[in-house]
C-alpha positions as CSV (number, residue, x, y, z in Angstrom):
1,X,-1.1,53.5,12.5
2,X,-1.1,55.3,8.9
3,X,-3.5,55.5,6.4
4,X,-1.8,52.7,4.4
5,X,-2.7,50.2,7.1
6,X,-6.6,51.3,7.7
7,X,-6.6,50.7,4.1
8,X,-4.8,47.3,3.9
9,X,-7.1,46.0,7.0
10,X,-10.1,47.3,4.9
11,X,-8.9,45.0,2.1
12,X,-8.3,42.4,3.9
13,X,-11.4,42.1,5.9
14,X,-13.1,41.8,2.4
15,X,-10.6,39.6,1.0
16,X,-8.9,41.5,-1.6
17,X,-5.5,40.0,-0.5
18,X,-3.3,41.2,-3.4
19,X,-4.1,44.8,-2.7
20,X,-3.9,44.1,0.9
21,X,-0.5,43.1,0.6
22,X,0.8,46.5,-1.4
23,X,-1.2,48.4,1.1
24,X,0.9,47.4,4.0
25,X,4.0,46.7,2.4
26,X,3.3,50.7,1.9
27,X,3.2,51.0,6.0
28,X,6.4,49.5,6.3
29,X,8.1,51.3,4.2
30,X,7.0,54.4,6.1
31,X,7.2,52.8,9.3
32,X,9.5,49.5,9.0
33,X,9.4,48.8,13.1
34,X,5.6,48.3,13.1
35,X,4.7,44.8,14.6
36,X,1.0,44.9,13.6
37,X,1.7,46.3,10.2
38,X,4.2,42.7,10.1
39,X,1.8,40.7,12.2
40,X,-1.1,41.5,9.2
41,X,1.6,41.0,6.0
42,X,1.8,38.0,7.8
43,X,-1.8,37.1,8.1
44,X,-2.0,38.6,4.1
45,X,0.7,36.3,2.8
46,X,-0.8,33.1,4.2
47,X,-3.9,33.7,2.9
48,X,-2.2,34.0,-0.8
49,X,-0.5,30.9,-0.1
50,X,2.6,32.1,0.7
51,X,3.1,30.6,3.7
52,X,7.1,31.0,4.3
53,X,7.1,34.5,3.4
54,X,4.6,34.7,6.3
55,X,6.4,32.6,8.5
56,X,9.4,35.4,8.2
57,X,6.9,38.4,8.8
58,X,5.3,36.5,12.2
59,X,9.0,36.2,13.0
60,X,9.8,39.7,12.6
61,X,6.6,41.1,14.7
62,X,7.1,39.1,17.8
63,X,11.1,40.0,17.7
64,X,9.6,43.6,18.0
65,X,7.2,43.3,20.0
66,X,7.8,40.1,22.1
67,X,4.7,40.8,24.4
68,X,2.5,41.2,21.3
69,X,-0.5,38.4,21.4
70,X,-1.5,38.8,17.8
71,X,1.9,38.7,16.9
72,X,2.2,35.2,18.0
73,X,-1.8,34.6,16.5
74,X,-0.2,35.5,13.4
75,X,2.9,33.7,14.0
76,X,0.2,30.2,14.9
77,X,-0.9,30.2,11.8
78,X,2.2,30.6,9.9
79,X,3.1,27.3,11.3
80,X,0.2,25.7,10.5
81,X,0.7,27.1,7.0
82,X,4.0,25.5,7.1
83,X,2.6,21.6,8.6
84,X,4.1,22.8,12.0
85,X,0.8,22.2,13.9
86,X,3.0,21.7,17.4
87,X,4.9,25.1,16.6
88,X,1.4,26.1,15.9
89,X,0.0,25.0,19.4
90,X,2.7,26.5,21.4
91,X,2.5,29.8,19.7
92,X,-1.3,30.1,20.3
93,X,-1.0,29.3,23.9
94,X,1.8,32.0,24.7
95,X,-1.0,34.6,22.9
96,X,-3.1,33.6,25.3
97,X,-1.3,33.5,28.5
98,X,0.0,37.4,27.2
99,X,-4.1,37.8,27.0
100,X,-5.8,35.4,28.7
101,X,-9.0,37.2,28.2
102,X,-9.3,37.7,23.5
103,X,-12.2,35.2,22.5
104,X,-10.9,35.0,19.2
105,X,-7.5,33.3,20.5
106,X,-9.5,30.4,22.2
107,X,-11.1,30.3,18.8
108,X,-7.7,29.7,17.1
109,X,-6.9,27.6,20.0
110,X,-9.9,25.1,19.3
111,X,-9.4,25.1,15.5
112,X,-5.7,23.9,16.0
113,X,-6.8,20.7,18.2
114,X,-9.9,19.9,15.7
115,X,-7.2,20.0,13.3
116,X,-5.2,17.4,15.3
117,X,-8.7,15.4,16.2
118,X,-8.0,16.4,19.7
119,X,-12.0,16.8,20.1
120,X,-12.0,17.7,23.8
121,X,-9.4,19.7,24.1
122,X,-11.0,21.9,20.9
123,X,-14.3,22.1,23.0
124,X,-12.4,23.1,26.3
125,X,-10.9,26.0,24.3
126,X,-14.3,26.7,23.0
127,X,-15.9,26.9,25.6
128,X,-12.9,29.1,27.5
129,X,-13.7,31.6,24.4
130,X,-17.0,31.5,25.1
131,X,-16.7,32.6,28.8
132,X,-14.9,35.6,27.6
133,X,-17.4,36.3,25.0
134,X,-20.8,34.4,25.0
135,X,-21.3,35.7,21.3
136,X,-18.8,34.8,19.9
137,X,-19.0,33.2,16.0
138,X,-15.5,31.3,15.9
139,X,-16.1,29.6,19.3
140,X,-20.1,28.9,18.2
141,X,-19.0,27.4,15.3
142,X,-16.1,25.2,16.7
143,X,-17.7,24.3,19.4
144,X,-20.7,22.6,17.1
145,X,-17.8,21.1,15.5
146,X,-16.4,19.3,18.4
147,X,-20.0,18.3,20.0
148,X,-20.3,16.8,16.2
149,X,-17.2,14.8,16.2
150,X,-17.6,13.5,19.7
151,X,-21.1,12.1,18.6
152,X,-22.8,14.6,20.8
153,X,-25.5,15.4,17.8
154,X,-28.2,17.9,20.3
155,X,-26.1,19.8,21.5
156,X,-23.8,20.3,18.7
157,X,-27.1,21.7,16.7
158,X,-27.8,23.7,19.7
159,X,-24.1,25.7,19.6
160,X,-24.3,25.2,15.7
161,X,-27.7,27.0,15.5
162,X,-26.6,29.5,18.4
163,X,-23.9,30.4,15.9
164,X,-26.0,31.2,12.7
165,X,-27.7,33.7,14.5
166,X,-24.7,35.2,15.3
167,X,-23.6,35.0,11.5
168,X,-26.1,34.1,9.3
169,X,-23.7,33.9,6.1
170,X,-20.8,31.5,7.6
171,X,-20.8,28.9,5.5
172,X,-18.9,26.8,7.8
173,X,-21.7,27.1,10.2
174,X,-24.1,26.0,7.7
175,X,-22.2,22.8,6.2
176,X,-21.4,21.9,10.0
177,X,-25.4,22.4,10.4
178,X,-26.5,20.5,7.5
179,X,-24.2,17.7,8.3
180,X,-26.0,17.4,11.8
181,X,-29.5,17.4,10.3
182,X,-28.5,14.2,8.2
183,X,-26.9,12.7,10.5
184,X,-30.4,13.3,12.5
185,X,-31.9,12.1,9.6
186,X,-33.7,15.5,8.9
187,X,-32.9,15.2,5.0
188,X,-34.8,18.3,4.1
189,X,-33.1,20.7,7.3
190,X,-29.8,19.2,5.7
191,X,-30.4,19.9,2.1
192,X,-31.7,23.1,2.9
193,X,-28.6,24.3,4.7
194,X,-25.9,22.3,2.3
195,X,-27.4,24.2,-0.6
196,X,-26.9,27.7,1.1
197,X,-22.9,27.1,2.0
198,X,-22.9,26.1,-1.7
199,X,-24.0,29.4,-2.6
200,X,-21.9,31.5,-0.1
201,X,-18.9,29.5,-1.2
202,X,-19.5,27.5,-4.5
203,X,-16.3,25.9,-4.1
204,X,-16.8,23.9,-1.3
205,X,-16.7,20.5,-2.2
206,X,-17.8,18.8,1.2
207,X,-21.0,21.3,0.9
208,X,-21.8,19.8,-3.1
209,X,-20.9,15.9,-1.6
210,X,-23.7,17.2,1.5
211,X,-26.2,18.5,-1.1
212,X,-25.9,14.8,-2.7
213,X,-26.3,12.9,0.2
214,X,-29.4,14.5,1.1
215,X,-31.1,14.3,-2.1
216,X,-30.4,10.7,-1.6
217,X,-31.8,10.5,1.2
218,X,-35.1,11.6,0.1
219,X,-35.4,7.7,-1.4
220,X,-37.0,6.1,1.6
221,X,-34.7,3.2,0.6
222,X,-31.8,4.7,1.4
223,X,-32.7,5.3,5.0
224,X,-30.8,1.7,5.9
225,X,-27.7,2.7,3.9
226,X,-27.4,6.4,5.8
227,X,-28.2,4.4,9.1
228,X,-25.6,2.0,8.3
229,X,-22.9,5.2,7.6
230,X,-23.6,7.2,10.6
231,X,-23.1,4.1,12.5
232,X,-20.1,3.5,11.5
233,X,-19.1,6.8,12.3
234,X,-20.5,6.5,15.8
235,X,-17.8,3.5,16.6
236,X,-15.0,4.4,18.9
237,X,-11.7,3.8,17.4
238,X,-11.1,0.5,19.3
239,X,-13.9,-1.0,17.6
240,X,-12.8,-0.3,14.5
241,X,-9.7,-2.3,15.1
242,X,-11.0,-4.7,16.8
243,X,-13.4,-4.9,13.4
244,X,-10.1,-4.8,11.7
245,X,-8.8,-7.9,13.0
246,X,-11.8,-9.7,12.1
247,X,-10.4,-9.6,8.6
248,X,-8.3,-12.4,9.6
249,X,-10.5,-14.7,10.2
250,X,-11.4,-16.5,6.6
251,X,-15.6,-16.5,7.8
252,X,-15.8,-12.9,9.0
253,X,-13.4,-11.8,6.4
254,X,-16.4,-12.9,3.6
255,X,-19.0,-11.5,5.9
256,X,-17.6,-8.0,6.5
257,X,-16.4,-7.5,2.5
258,X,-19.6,-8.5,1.4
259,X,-21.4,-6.0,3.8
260,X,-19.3,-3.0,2.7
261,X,-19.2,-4.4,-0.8
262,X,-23.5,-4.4,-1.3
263,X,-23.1,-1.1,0.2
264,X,-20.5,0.5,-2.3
265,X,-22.7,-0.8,-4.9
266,X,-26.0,0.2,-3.9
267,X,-24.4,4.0,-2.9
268,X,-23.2,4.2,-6.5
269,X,-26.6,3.2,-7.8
270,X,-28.1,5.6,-5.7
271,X,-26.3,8.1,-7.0
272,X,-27.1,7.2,-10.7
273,X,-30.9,7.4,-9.4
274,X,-29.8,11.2,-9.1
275,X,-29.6,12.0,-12.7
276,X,-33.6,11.1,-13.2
277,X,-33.9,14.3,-10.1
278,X,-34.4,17.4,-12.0
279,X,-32.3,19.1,-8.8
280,X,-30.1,16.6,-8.5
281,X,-28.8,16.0,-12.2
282,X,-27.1,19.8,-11.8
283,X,-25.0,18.9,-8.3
284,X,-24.2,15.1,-10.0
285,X,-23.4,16.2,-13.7
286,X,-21.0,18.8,-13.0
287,X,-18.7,15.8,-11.0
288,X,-19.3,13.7,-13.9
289,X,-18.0,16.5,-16.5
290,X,-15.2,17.0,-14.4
291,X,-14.6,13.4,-14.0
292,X,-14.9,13.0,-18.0
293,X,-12.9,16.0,-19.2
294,X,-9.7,14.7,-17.0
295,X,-10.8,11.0,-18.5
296,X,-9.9,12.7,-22.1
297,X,-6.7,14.4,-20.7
298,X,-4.9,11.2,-19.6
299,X,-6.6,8.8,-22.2
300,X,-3.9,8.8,-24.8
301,X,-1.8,7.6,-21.2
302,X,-4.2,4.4,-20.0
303,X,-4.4,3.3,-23.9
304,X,-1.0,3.1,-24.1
305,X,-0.3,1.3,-20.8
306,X,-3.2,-0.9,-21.3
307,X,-1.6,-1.7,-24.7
308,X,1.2,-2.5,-23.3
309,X,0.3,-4.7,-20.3
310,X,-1.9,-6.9,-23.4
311,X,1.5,-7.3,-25.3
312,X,3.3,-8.8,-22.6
313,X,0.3,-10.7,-21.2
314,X,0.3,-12.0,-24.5
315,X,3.3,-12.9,-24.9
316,X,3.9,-14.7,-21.6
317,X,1.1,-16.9,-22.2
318,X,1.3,-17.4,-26.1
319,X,2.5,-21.2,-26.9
320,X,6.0,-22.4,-27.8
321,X,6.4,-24.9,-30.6
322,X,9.1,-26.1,-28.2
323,X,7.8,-28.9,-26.3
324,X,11.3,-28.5,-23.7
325,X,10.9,-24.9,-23.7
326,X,9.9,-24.6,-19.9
327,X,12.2,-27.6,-18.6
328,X,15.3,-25.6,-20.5
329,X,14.4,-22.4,-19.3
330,X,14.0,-24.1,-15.8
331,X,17.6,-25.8,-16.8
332,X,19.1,-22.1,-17.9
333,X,18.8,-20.9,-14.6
334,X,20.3,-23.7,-12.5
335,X,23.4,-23.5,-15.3
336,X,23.5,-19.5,-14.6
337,X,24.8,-20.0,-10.9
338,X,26.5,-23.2,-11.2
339,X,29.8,-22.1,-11.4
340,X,29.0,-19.6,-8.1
341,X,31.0,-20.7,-4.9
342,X,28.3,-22.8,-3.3
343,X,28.9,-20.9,0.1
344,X,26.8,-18.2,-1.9
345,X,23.8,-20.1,-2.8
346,X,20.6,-20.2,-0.9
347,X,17.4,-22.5,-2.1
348,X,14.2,-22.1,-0.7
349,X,12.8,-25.2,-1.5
350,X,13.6,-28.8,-2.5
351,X,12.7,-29.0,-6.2
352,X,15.1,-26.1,-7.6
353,X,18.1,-27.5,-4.7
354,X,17.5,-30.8,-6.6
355,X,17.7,-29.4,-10.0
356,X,20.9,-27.9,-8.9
357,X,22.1,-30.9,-7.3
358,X,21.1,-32.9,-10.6
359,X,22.8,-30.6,-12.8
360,X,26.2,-30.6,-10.5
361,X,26.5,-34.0,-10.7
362,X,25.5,-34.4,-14.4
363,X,28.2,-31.9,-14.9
364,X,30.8,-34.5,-13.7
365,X,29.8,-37.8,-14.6
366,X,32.1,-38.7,-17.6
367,X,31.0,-42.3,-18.2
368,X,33.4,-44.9,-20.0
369,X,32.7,-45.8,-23.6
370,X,30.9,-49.2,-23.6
371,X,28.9,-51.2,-26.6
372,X,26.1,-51.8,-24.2
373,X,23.4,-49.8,-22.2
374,X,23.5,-49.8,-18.5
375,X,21.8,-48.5,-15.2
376,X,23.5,-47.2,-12.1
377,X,22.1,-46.1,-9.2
378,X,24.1,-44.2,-5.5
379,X,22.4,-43.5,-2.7
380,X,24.0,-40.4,-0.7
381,X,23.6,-38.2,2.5
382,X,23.3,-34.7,2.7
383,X,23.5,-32.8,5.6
384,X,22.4,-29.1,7.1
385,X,25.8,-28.0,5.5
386,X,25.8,-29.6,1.8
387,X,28.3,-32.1,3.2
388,X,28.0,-35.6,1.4
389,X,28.7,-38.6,3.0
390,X,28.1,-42.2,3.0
391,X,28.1,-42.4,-1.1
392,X,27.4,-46.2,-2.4
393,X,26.2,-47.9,-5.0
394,X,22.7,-49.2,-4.6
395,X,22.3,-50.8,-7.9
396,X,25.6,-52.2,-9.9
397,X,25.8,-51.6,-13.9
398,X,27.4,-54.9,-13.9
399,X,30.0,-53.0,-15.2
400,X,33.6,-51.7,-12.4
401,X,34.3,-48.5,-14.5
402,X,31.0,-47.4,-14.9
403,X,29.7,-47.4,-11.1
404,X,33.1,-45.7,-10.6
405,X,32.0,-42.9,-13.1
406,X,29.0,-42.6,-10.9
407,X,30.6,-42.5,-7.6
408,X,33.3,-40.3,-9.2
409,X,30.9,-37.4,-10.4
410,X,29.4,-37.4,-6.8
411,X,32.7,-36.6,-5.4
412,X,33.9,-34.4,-8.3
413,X,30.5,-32.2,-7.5
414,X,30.4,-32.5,-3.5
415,X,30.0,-29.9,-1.5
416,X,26.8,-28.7,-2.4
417,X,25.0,-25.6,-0.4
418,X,23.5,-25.7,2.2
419,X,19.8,-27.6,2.6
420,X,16.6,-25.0,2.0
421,X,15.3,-23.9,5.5
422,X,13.1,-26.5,5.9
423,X,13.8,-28.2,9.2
424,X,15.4,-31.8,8.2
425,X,19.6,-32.3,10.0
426,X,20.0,-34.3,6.5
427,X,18.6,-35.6,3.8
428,X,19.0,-39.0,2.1
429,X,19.2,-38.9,-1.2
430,X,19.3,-41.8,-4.2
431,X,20.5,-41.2,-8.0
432,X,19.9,-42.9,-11.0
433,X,22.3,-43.2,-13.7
434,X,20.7,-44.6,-17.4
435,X,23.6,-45.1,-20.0
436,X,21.6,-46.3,-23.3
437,X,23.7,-47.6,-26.2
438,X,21.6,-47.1,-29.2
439,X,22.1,-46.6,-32.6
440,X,19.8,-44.8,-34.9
441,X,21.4,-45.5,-38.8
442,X,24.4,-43.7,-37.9
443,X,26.4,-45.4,-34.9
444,X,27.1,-41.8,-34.2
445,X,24.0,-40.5,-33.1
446,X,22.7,-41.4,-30.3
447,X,19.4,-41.0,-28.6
448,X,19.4,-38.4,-25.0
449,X,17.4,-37.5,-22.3
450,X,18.0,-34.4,-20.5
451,X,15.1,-34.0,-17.9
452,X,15.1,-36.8,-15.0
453,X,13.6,-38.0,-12.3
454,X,14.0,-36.7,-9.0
455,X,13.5,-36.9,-5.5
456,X,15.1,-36.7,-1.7
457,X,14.1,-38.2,1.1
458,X,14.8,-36.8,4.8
459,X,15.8,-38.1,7.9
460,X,15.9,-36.2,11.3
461,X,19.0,-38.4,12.4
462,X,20.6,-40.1,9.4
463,X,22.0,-43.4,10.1
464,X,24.9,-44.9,7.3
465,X,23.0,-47.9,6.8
466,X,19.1,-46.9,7.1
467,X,16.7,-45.2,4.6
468,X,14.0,-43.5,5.6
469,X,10.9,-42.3,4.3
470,X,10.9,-40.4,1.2
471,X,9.9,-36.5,1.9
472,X,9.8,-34.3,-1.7
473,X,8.8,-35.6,-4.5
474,X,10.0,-33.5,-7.9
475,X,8.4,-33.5,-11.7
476,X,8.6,-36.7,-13.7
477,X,10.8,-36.7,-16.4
478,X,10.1,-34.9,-19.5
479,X,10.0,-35.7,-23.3
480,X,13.7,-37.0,-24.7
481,X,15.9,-34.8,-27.1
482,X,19.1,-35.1,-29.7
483,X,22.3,-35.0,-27.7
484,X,25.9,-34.4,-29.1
485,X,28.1,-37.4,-29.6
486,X,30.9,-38.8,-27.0
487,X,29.5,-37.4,-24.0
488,X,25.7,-37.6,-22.5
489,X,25.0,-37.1,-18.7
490,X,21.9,-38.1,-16.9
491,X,21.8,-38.2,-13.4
492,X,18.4,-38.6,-12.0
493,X,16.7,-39.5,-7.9
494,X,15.1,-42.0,-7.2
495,X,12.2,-43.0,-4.6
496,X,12.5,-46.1,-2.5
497,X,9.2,-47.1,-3.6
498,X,9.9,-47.1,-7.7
499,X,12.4,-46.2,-9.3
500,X,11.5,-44.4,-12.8
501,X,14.3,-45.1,-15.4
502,X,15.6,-42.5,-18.3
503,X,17.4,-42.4,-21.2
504,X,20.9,-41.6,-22.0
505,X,23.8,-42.1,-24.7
506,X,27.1,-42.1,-25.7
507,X,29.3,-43.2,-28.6
């Protein structure tokens, strides 16, 4: 190897990536066939984040040298770069079976199955590491990591402790440290060893949350509430869904939300206790900055689609001068799909079928002009199809042509779709007719009502001449209106018990 790639391994080793990058870009240019100088671009690019660039270098250093075990390390975590952890997997394993005997590619080996939670399996490769090299930091530190996962808490500070004195200054080995001692409820060990992989790498988020946590746990009152959460991280997964799929049952659904519920609360009031700690107000206020600073970044945002949610809230619920507002809205959308082929048409329920069916027939009843008011009322099946049958007259107007108009605008409006999904073969259903001859001053206005009764009755095998028990029940009628002369409709149901009796007009 040149002098380009001692230097670029240098760099690397104390992560100065950019320069790393130039130095062995340098080395191939000198020597373009190099599979380590390829293998370490590789490594270089992925740790700048450009993970396909160092996909293509990984590539190019096994196609040289095929037999090259850190070619295919290199090429590992490309693919894990790339969210290829299988690829990943099988690329690690061929490294090792070209050198079954390299600590550090067990090490990679048990990093990629922590990364799939495959627990064992990362302390099987650990501990094959190990066997190869008792010292060594990677396997140390993963192992603790899998012995912590799998609940195992001694031994996982034994291999975790075992691997700070191998490297006193990895911070993973200190956050994986302090996370045992809490868990061990050794607040002070924890705090102690959260703080320091905050100062090796003041990034790390999980060691800030771990520095929090402990200071919490100083309050002897939270004792119960870090019980409560390693607990809950002790539970094998099919306890968790078997906890699950107590959420179904109404009693231990209000049981389990209030647990969790106190304990949100009482975490988040523990962690306002923080700001009266001298140490903790630093690790707490610099979330709560944070958390402000992107508050005032996206505020002009949530005021203007909290504005906007109150202007329609408002309006949906402001009042309407219009006492028929609702029943003509209701009204609008029947007369929308009325003119649809009724083949089309699906109802889910009774009341809108009914308005449909009361607004069909209304359509078509064109009653004869008479100087006197009547009633009429036709009893009718419907079965699964929207086929009517057995139409009659139930109650006579006394008058021939108008319990013809009747018995004409149920024909004129027959078929109707198909019943809602409900169950019933048929459904028996009764109609009132209420033609009101009134005169208000001028004989040619005349008084209207446009919202009637309704209601159907079912029966599982409909006989011609038998009624049975009424089964929905619709809204009473609403508040009378002003019709237009020489034509007013009102078709309305009926139940057999009483029969409620509205308005209607005509010139």
């Amino acid at each position: 190897m040149g002098a380009f790639y001692d230097r670029g391994i240098v760099c690397y080793q104390t992560k100065q990536y950019k320069t790393a990058e130039k130095e062995f870009r340098q080395e191939l240019s000198q020597l373009p066939d190099s599979a380590a100088a390829h293998a370490m671009l590789g490594m270089t690019l992925v740790a700048l984040r450009k993970g396909e660039q160092g996909h293509k270098e990984a590539l190019e250093a096994v196609r040289l040298f095929p037999d090259y075990a850190y070619g295919h390390y290199t090429l590992s975590y490309t693919f894990a770069a790339t969210n290829k952890p299988k690829e990943a997997e099988k690329a690690i394993i061929e490294a090792i079976r070209i050198h079954p005997d390299e600590a550090y590619l067990f090490a990679r080996a048990s990093q990629i199955y922590l990364h799939q939670k495959k627990y064992q399996k990362g302390l099987e490769m650990a501990d094959l590491g190990l066997q190869c090299e008792p010292e060594h930091d990677e396997c140390l530190i993963n192992r603790g990591a899998a012995l912590l996962e799998l609940n195992r808490l001694p031994e996982a500070e034994e291999a975790t402790r075992a691997a700070l004195r191998v490297d006193p200054e990895s911070h993973t080995a200190h956050l994986n440290y302090g996370t045992i001692q809490l868990r061990l409820f050794n607040h002070a060990e924890a705090f102690k060893h959260y703080r320091e992989a905050l100062r090796l790498n003041p990034s790390s988020e999980p060691a800030r949350l771990g520095v929090i946590e402990s200071l919490k746990a100083k309050n002897p009152l939270y004792h119960g509430l870090l019980r409560f959460s390693v607990f809950c991280r002790s539970l094998p997964p099919a306890m968790v869904v078997c906890s699950l799929l107590l959420l179904i049952i109404p009693a231990t659904r209000i049981i389990i939300v209030a647990i969790f519920g106190a304990y949100a609360v009482a975490n988040y009031m523990f962690e306002l206790a923080l700001h009266l700690d001298p140490v903790g107000r630093d690790f707490v206020g610099d979330k709560k900055s944070e958390f402000i600073k992107g508050l005032k970044e996206v505020r002009v945002p949530i005021l203007m689609v909290g504005l906007g949610l109150t202007v329609a809230i408002g309006a949906a619920l402001a009042p309407t001068k219009d006492p028929n507002f609702r029943s003509r809205h209701k009204h609008d959308k029947i007369e929308k799909i009325i003119d649809e082929p009724v083949s089309k048409l699906k109802f889910k329920d009774y009341k809108s079928y009914m308005s449909y069916v009361e607004m069909r027939i209304k359509r078509h009843w064109e009653p004869p002009h008479i100087s006197k008011t009547t009633n009429t009322a036709i009893q009718f099946t419907v079965d699964q199809d929207g086929i009517v049958s057995n139409g009659r007259i139930t109650e006579s107007s006394g008058n021939a042509e108008m319990d013809k108009a009747a018995l004409d605008a149920l024909k004129a409006a027959s078929p109707f779709p198909k019943l809602p999904p409900t169950g019933e073969k048929a459904v028996e259903v009764q109609f009132h007719f209420a033609y009101n001859y009134k005169t208000e001053g001028d004989p040619g206005v005349m008084a209207h009502d446009d919202d009637l009764d309704k209601s159907v009755k079912t029966d599982k095998d409909p006989a011609p001449s038998k009624s049975t028990e009424s089964a929905k029940q619709a809204a009473a009628a609403q508040s009378a209106k002003q019709a237009a002369p020489n034509k007013s409709t009102g078709p309305a149901s009926k139940s057999t018990k009483e029969t409620t009796k509205t308005a209607a007009s005509t010139n």
